[in-house]
N, C-alpha and C positions, 0 to 999 in steps of 0.2 A: 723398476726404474728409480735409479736414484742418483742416486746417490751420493758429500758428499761434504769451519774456520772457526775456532772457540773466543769467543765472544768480539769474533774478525780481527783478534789482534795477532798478525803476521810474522812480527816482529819480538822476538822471545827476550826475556829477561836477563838468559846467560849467553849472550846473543857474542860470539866471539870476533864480528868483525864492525865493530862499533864507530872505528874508524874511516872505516870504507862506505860505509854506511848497509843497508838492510841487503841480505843478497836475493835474486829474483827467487821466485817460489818453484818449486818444486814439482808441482800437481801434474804439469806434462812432460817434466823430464827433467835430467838430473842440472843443478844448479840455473833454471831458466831455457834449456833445450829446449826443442817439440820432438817430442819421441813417440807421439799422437800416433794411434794406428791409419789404416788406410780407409779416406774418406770421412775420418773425425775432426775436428777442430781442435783449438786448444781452448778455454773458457778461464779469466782468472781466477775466479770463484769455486767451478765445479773440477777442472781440471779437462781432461779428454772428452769430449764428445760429441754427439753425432749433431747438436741444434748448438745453437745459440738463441736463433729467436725465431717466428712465427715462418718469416720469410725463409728460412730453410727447412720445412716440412711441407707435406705437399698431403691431399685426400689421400685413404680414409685416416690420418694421424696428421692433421693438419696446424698443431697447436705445441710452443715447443716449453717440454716443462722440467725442469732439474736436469735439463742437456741431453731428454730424448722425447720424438714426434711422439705425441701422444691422441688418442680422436677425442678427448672432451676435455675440459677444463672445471664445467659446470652440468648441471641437470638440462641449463637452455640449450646447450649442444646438443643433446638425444632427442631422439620422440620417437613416436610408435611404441610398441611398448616396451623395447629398451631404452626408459627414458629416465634412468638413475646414471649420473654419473660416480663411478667408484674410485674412493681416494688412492686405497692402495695400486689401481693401475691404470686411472685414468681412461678409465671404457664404457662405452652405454653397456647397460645391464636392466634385465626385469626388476623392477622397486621389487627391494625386500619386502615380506609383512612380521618375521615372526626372527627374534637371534638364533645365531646357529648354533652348532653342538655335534658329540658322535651318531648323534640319531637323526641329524637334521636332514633336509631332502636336498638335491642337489641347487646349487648357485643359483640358478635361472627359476627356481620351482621354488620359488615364495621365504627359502631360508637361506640364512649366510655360511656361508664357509667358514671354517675352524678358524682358517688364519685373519680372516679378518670376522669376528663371530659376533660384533653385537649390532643390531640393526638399529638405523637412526630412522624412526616411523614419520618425522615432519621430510625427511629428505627423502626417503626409500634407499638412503645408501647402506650398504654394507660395509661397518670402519673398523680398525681394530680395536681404536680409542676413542673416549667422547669428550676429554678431560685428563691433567696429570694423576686423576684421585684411580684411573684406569689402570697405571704402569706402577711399576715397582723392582724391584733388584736392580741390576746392569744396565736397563732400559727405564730408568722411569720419566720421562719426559714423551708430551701427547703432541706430536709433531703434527703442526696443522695441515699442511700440504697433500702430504700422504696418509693423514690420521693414523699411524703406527706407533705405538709404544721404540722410544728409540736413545741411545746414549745422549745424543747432542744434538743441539740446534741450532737457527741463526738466535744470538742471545741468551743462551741456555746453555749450561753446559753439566755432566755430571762428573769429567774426565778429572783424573787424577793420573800423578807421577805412575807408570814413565809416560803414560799415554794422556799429554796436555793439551795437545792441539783437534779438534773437530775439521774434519773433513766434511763438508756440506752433500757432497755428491751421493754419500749415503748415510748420513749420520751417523760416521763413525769415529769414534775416538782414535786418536795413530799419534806416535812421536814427535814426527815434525811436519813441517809443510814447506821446509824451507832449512836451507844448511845453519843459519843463523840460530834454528831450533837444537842446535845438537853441539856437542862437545867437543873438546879440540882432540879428545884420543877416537872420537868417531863423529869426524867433521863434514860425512856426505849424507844427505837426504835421499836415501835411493827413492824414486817414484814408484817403482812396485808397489810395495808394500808400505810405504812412507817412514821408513825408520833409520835410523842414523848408524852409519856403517864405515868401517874403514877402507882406505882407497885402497888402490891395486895398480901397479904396472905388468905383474903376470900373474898366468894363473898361479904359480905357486904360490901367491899372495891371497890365495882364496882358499876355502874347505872343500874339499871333494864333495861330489863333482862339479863344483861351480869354475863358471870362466870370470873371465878378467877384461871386459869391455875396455878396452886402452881408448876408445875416442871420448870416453866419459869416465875411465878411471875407478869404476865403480865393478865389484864381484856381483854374477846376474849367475843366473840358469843354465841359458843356454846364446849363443851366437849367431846359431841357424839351426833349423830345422834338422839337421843330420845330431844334435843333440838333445833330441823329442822324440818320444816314441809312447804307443799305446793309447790311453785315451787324450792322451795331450802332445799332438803328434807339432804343434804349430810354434814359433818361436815367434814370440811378441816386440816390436818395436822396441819394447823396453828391458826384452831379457827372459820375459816368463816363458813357460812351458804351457800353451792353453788348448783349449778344446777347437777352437777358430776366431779367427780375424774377421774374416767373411762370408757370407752365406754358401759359398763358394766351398769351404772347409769342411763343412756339414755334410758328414756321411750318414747321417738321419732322412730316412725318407720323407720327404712332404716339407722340410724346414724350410721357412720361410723368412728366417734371418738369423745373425747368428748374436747373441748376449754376449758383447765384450767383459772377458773376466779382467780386473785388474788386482 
């Protein structure tokens, strides 16, 4: 859950329509759209997702945090003896005692998990980070929220040309957030993938096999579904090729929701 603004400045420096003033953002579709899948909101900050705030989450994930329901916020949320809440997902969990590692015992049995491996003994959580002095290469900023080693943060940022702008929603670095971010020879923000792309009135205006959204002008994936196939049979709001929209989608037995890819 994340996922997901470099230092919240919106508003880019080579910003090509200065006149018109800022153009709307990006984050749920292209030039200010909602192309928000089904049952998501649009959030200014995070872009697409399933919360906004408290009142739209309901038990046992009744808490809404980086724009999804999540069951804990803190340790006072748990009890019994899942009574650690963990950064990285926001879940009661048995307190850690010992950091984890390839030898370590499983999550619930006293050690941490690889991915989040060092145990914080005054909290019992399991975090990946405990401090910036934790992260280093690509990632080295200790994001507090989710305690994860990560590119960017609110205030923080380690992005560089091409990729200037932070995406809060999962602290990652991307091109633009908004058309203003991008160039006059690639003057659209596609939302996908958040990068600055040249428009299209047909497909031939696009690279094989891509189409040509004409209600947004923008070269995407696919149109509909008859252009998905295999493990990403689902054609996204906004053009992707994805594994599902809705738990609905999910040809996995037992799944019990589905993780929107964007």
């Amino acid at each position: 859950m994340r996922g997901l603004l470099a230092p919240l400045c919106l508003l880019a420096c080579n910003s090509t329509n200065d006149a018109q003033g800022p153009s709307p953002s990006a984050l749920c579709g292209v030039d200010g759209s909602n192309q928000c899948g089904s049952g998501q909101k649009c959030d200014d900050v995070f872009g697409c997702v399933d919360c906004r705030s408290d009142d739209e989450c309901a038990p046992p994930t009744p808490y809404c945090l980086l724009g999804s329901c999540a069951q804990c916020r803190t340790n006072q949320e748990c009890s019994g003896q899942a009574s650690a809440c963990f950064p990285h997902d926001h879940a009661c969990h048995v307190p850690c005692a010992i950091d984890g590692g390839p030898d370590a015992a499983p999550l619930d049995g006293g050690a941490c998990d690889p991915s989040a491996s060092i145990c914080s003994l005054d909290t019992g959580q399991c975090v990946g980070c405990s401090s910036n002095r934790d992260c280093n290469g690509a990632t080295p900023i200790c994001e507090a929220t989710v305690r994860e080693c990560v590119a960017c943060a609110l205030n923080q940022t380690s992005c560089g040309v091409p990729t200037t702008r932070c995406i809060l929603r999962d602290f990652r670095c991307v091109e633009c957030l908004s058309n203003d971010d991008c160039p006059k020879t690639k003057p659209i923000c596609r939302p996908v993938d958040l990068q600055c792309v040249s428009g299209c009135k047909s497909a031939a205006d696009c690279l094989a096999p891509g189409k040509c959204d004409t209600v947004h002008d923008v070269c995407v994936a696919c149109l509909g579904a008859k252009d998905c196939s295999g493990t990403t049979p689902v054609c996204s709001p906004m053009g992707a090729c994805v594994q599902c929209e809705t738990v609905s989608d999910c040809a996995v037995a037992g799944a019990q929701f589905c993780e929107r890819e964007r």
